[in-house]
Backbone as XML, in Angstrom:
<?xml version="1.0"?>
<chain id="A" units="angstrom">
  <residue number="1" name="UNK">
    <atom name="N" x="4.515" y="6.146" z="3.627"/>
    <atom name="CA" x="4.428" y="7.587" z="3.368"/>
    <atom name="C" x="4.697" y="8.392" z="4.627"/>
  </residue>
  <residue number="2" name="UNK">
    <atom name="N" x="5.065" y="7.948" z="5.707"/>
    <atom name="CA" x="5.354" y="8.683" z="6.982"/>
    <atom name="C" x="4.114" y="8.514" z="7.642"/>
  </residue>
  <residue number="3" name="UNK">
    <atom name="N" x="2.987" y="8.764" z="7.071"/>
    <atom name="CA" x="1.920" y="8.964" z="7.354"/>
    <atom name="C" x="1.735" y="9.102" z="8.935"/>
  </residue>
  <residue number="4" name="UNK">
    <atom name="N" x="2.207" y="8.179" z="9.818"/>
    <atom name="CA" x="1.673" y="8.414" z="11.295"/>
    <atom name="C" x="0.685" y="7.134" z="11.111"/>
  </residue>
  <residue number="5" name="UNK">
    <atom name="N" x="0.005" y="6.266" z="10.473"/>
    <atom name="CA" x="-1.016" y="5.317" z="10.769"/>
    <atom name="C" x="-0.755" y="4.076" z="10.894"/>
  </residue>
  <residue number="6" name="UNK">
    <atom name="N" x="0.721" y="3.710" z="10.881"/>
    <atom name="CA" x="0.716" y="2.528" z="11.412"/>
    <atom name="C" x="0.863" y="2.364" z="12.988"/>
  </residue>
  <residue number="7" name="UNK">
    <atom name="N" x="0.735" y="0.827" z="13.090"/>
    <atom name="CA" x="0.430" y="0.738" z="14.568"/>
    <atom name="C" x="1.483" y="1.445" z="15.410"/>
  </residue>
  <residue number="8" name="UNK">
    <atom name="N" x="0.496" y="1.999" z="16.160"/>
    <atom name="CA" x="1.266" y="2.930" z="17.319"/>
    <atom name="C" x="1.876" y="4.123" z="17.159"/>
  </residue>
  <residue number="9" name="UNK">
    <atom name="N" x="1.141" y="4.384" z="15.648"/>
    <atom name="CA" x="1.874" y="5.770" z="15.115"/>
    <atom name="C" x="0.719" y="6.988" z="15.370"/>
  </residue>
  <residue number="10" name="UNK">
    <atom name="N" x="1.668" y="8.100" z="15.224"/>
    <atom name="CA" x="0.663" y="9.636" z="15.867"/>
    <atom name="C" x="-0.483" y="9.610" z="15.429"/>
  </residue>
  <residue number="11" name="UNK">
    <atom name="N" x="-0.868" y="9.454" z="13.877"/>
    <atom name="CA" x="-2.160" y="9.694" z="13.546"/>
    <atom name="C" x="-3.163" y="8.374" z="13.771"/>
  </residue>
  <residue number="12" name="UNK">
    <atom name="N" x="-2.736" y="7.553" z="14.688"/>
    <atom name="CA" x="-3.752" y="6.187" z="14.563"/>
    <atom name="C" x="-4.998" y="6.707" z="15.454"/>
  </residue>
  <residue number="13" name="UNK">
    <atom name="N" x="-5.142" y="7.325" z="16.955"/>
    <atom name="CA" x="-6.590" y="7.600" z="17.714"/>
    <atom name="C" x="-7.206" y="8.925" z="16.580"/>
  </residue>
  <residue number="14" name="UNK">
    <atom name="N" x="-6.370" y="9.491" z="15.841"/>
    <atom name="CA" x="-7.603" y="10.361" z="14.529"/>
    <atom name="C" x="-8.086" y="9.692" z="13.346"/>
  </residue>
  <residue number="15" name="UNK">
    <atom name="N" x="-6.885" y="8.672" z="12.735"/>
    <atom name="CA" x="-7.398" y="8.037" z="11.690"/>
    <atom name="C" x="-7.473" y="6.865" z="11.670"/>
  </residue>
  <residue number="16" name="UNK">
    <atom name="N" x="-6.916" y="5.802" z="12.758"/>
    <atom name="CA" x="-6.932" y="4.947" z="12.779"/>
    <atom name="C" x="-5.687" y="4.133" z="12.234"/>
  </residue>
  <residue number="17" name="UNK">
    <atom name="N" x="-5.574" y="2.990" z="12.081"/>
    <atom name="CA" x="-4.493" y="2.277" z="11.524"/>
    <atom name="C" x="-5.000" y="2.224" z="10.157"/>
  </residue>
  <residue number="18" name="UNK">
    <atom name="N" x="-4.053" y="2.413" z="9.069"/>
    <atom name="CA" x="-3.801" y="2.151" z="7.904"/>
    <atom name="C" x="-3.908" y="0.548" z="6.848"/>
  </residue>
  <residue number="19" name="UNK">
    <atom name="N" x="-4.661" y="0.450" z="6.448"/>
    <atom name="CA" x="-5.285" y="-1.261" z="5.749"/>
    <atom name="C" x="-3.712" y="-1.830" z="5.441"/>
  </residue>
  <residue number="20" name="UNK">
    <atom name="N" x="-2.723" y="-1.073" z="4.960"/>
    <atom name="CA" x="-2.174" y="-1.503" z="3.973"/>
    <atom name="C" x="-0.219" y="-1.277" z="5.389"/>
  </residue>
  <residue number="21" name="UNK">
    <atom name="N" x="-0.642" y="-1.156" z="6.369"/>
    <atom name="CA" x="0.491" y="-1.509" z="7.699"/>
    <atom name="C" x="0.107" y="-2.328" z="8.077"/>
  </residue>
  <residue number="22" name="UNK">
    <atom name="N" x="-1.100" y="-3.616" z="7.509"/>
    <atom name="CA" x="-2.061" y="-4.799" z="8.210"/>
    <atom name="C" x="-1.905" y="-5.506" z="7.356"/>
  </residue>
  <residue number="23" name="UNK">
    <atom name="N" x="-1.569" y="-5.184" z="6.140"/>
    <atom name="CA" x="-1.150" y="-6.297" z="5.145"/>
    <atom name="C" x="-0.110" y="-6.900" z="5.290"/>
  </residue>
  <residue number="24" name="UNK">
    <atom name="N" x="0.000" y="-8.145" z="5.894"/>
    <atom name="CA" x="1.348" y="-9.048" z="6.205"/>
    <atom name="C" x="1.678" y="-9.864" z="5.058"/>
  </residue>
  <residue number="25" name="UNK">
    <atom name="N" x="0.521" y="-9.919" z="4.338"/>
    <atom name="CA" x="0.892" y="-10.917" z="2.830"/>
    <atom name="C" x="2.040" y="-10.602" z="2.010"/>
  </residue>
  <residue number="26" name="UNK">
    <atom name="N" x="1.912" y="-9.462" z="2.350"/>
    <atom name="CA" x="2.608" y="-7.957" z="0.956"/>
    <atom name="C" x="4.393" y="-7.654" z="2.299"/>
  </residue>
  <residue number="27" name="UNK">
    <atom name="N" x="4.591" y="-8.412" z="3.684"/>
    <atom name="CA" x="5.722" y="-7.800" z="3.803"/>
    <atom name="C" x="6.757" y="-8.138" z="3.331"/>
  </residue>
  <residue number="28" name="UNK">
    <atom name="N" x="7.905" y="-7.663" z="2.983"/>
    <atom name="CA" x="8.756" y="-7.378" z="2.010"/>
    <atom name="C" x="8.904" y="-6.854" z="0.617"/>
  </residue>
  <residue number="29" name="UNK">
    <atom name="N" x="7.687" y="-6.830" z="0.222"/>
    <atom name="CA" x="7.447" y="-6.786" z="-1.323"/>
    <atom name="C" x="7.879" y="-4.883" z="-1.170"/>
  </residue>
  <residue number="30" name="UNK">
    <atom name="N" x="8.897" y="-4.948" z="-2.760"/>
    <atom name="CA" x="9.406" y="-3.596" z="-2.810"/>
    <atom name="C" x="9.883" y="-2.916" z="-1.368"/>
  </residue>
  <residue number="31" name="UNK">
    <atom name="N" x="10.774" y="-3.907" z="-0.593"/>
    <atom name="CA" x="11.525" y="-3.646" z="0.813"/>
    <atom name="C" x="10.898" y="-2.980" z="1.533"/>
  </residue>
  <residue number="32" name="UNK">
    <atom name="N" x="9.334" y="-3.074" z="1.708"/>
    <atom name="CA" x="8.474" y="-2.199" z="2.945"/>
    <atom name="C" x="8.039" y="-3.110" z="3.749"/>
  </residue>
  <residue number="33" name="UNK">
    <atom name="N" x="7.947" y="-3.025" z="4.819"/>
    <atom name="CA" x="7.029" y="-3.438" z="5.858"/>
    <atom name="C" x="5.518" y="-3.437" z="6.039"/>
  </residue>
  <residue number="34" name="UNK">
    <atom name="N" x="4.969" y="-4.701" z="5.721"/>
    <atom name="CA" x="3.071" y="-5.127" z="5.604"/>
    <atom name="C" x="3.547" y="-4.571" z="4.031"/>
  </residue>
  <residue number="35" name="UNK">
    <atom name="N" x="2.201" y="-3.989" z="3.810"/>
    <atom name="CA" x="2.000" y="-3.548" z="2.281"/>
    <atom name="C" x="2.304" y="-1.789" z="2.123"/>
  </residue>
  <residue number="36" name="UNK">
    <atom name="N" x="3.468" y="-1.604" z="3.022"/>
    <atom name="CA" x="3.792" y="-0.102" z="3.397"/>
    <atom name="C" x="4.613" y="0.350" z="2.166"/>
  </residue>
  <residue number="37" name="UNK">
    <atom name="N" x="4.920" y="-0.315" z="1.149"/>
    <atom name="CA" x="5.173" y="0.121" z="-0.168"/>
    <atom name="C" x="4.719" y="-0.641" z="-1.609"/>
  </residue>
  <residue number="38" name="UNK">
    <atom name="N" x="3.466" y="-0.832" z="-0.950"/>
    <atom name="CA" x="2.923" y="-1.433" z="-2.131"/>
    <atom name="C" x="0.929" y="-1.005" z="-1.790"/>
  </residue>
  <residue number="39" name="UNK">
    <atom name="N" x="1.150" y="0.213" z="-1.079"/>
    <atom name="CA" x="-0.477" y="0.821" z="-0.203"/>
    <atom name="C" x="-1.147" y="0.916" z="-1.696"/>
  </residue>
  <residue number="40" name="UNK">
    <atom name="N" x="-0.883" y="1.040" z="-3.119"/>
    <atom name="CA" x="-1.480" y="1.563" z="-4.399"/>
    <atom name="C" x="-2.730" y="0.165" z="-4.488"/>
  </residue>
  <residue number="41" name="UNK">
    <atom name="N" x="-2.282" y="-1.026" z="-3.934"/>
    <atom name="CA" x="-2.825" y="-2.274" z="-4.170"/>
    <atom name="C" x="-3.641" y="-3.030" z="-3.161"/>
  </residue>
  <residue number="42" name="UNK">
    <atom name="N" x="-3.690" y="-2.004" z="-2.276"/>
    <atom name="CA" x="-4.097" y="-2.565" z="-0.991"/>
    <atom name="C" x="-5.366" y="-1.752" z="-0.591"/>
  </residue>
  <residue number="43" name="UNK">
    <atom name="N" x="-6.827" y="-1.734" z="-0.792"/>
    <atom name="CA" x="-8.511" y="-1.370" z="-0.670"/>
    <atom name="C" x="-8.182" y="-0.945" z="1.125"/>
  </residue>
  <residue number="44" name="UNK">
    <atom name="N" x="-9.328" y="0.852" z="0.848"/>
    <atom name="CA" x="-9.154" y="1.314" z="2.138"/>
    <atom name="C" x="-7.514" y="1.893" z="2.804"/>
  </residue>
  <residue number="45" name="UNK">
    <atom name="N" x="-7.279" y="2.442" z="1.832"/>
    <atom name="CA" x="-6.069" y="2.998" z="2.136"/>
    <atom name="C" x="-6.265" y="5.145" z="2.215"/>
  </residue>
  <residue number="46" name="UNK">
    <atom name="N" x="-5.924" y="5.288" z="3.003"/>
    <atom name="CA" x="-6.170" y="7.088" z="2.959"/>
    <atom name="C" x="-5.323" y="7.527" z="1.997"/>
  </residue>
  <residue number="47" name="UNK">
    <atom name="N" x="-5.942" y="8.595" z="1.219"/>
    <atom name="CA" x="-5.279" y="9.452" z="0.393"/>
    <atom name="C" x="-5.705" y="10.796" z="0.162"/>
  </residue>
  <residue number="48" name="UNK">
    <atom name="N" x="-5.462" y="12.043" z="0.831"/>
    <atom name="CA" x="-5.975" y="13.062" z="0.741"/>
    <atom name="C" x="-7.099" y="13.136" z="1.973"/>
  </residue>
  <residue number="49" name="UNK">
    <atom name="N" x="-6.966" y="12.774" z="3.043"/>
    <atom name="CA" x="-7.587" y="12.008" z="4.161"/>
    <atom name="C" x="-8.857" y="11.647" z="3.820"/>
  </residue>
  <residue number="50" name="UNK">
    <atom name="N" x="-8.987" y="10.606" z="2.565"/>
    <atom name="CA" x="-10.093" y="10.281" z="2.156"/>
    <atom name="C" x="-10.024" y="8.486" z="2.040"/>
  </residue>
  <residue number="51" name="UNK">
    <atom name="N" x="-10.790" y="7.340" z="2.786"/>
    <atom name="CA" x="-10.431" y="6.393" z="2.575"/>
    <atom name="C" x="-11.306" y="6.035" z="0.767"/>
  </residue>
  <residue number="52" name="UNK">
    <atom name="N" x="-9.645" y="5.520" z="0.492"/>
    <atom name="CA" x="-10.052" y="5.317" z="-1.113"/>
    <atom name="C" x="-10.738" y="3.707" z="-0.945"/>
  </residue>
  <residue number="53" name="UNK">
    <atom name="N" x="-10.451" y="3.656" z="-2.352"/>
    <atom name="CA" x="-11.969" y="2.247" z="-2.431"/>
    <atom name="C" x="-10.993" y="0.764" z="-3.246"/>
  </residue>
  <residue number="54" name="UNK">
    <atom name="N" x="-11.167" y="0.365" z="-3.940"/>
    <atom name="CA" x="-10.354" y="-1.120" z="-4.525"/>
    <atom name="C" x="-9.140" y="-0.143" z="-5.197"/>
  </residue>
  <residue number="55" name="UNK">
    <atom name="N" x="-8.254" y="-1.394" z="-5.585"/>
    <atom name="CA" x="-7.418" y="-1.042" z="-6.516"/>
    <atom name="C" x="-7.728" y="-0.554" z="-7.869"/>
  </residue>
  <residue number="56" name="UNK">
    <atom name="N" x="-9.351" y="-1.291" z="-8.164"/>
    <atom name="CA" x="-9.370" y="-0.613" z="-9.816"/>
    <atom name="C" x="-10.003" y="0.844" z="-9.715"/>
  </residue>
  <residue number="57" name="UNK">
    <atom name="N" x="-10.000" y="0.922" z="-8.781"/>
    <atom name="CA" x="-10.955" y="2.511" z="-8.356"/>
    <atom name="C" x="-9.760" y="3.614" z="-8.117"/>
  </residue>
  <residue number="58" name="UNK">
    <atom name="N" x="-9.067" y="3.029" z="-7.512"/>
    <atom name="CA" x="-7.959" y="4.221" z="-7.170"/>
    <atom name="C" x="-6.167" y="4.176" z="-7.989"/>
  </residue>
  <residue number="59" name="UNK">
    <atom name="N" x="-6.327" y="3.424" z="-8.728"/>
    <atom name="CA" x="-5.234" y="3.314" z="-9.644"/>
    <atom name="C" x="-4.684" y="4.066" z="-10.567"/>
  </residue>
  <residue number="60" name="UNK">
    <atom name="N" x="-5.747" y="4.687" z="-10.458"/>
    <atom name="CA" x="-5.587" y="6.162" z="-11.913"/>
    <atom name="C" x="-4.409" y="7.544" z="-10.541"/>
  </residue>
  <residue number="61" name="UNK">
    <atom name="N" x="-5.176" y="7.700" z="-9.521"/>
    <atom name="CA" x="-4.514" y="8.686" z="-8.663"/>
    <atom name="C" x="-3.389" y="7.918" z="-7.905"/>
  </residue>
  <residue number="62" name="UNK">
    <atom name="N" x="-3.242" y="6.615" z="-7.624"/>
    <atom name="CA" x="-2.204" y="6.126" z="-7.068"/>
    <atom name="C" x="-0.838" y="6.084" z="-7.749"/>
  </residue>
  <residue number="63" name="UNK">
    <atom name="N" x="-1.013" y="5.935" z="-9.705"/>
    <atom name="CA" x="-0.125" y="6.027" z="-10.437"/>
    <atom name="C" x="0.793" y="7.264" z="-10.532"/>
  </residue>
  <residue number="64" name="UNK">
    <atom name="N" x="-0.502" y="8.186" z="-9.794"/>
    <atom name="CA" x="0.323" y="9.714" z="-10.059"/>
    <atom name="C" x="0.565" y="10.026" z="-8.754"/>
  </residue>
  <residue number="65" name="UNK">
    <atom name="N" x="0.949" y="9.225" z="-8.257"/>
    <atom name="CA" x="1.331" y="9.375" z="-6.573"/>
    <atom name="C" x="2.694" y="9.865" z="-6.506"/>
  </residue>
  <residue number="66" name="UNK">
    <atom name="N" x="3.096" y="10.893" z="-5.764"/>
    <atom name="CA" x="4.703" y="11.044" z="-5.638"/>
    <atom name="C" x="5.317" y="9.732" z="-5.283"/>
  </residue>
  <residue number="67" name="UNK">
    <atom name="N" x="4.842" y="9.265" z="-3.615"/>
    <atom name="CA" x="5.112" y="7.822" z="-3.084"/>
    <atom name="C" x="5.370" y="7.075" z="-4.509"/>
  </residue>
  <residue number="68" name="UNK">
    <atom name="N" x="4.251" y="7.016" z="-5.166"/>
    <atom name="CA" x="4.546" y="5.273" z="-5.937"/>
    <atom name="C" x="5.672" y="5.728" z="-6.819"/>
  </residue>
  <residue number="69" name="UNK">
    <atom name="N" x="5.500" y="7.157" z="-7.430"/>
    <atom name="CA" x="6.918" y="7.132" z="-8.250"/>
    <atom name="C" x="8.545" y="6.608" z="-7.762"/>
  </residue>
  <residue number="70" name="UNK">
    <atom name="N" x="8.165" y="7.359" z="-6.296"/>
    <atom name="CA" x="9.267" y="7.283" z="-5.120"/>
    <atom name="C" x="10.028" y="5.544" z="-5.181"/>
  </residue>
  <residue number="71" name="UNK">
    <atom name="N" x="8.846" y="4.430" z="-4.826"/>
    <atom name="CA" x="9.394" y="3.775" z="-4.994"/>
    <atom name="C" x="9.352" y="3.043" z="-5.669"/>
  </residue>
  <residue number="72" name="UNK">
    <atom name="N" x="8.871" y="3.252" z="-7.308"/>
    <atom name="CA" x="9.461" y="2.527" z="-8.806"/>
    <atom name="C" x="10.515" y="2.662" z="-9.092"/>
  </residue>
  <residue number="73" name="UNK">
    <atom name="N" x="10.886" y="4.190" z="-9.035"/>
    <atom name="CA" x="12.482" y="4.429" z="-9.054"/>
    <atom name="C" x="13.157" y="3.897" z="-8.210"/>
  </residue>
  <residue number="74" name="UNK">
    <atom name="N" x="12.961" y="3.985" z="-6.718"/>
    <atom name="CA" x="13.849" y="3.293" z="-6.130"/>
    <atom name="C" x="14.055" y="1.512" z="-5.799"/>
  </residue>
  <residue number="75" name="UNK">
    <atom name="N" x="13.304" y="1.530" z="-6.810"/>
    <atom name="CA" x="13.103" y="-0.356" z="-6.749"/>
    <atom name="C" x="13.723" y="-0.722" z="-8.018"/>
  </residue>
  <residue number="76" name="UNK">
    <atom name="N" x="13.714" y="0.045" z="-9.092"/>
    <atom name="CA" x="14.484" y="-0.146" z="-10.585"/>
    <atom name="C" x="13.841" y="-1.480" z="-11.139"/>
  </residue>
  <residue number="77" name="UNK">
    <atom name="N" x="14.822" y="-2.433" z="-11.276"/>
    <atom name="CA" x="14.471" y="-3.337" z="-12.035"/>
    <atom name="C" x="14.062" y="-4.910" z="-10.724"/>
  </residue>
  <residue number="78" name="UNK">
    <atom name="N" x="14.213" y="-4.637" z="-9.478"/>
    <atom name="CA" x="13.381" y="-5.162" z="-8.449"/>
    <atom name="C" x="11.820" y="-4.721" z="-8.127"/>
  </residue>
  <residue number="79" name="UNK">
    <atom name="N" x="11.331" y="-3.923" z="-8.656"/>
    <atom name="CA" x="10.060" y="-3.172" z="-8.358"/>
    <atom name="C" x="9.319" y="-4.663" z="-8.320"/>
  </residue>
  <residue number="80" name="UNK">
    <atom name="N" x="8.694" y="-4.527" z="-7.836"/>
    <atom name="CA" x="7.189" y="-5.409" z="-7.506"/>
    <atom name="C" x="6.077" y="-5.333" z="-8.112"/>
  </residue>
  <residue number="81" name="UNK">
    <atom name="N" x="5.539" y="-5.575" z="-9.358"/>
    <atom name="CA" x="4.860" y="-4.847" z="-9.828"/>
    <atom name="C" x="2.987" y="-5.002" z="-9.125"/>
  </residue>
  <residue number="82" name="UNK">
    <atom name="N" x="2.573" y="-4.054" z="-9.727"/>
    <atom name="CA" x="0.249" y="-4.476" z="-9.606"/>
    <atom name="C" x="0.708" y="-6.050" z="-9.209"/>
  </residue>
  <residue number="83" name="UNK">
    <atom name="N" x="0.959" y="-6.567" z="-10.576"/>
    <atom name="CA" x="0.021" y="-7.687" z="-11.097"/>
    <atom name="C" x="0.227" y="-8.819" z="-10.344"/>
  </residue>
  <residue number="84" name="UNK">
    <atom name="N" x="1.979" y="-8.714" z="-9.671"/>
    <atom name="CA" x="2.628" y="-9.557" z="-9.031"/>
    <atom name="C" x="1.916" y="-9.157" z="-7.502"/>
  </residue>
  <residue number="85" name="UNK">
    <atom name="N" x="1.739" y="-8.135" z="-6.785"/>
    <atom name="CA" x="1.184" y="-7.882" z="-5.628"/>
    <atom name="C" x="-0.161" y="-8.161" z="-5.523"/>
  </residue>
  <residue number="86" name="UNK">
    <atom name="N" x="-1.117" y="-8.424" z="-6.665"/>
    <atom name="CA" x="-2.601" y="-8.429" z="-6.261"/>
    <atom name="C" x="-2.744" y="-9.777" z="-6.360"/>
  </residue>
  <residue number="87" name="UNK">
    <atom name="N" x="-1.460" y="-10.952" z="-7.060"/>
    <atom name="CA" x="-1.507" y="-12.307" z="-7.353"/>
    <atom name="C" x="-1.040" y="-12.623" z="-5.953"/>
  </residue>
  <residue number="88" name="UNK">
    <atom name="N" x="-0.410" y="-12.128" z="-5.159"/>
    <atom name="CA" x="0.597" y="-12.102" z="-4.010"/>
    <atom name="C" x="-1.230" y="-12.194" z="-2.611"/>
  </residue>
  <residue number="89" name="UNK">
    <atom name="N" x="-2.123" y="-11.493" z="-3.067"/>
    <atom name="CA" x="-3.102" y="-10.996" z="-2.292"/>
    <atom name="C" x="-4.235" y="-11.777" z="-2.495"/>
  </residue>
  <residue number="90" name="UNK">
    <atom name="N" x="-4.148" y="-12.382" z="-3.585"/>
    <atom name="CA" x="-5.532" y="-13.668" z="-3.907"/>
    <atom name="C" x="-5.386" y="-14.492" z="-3.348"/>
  </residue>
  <residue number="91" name="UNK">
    <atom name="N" x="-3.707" y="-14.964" z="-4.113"/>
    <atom name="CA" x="-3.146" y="-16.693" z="-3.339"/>
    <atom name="C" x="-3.694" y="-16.333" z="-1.764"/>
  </residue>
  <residue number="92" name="UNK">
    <atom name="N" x="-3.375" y="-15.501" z="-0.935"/>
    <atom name="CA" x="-3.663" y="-15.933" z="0.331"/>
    <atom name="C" x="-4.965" y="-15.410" z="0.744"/>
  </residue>
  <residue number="93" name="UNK">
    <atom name="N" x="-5.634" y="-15.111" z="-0.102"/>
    <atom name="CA" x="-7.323" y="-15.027" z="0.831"/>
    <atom name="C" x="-7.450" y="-16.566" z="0.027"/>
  </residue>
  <residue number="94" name="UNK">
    <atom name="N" x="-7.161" y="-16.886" z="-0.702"/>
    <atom name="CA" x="-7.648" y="-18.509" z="-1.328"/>
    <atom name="C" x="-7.083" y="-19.607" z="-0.334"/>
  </residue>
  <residue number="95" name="UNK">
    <atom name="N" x="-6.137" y="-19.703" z="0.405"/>
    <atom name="CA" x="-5.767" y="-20.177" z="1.328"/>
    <atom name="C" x="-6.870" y="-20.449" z="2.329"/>
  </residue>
</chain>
């Protein structure tokens, strides 16, 4: 999202680094870097400079996200979906 919170970005000494520029499980998924386009699935992510809470908590406002529309459309029939990113996020804490 531009945001400024990944590492070494403007807003990191106000907000810190971003959960979901730390997600290495999730890089590539929907062509972002860490979980930088897939943040809807990724707990502790800012939105409205508010850190949100799990995925089933914040899924209702993440759906109506400009971002996530941004990149469903621009992922088409490559999109990445939830179900495939949170299966993507178990396998490796089960590791």
């Amino acid at each position: 999202m531009n945001c400024g919170r990944e590492p070494g970005g403007s807003k990191t000494n106000e907000l810190g680094i971003c959960q979901a520029a730390l997600e290495k499980e999730l890089n590539g998924v929907n062509e972002g870097e860490n979980g930088g386009r897939a943040c809807w699935a990724v707990a502790g992510t800012l939105c409205g400079g508010k850190v949100q809470g799990s995925f089933a908590v914040k899924v209702g406002n993440c759906m109506n996200c400009d971002f996530f529309q941004l990149v469903v459309r621009g992922e088409g029939k490559n999109y990445c979906g939830v179900h495939e990113i949170l299966k993507k996020l178990k396998e490796h804490k089960e590791k």
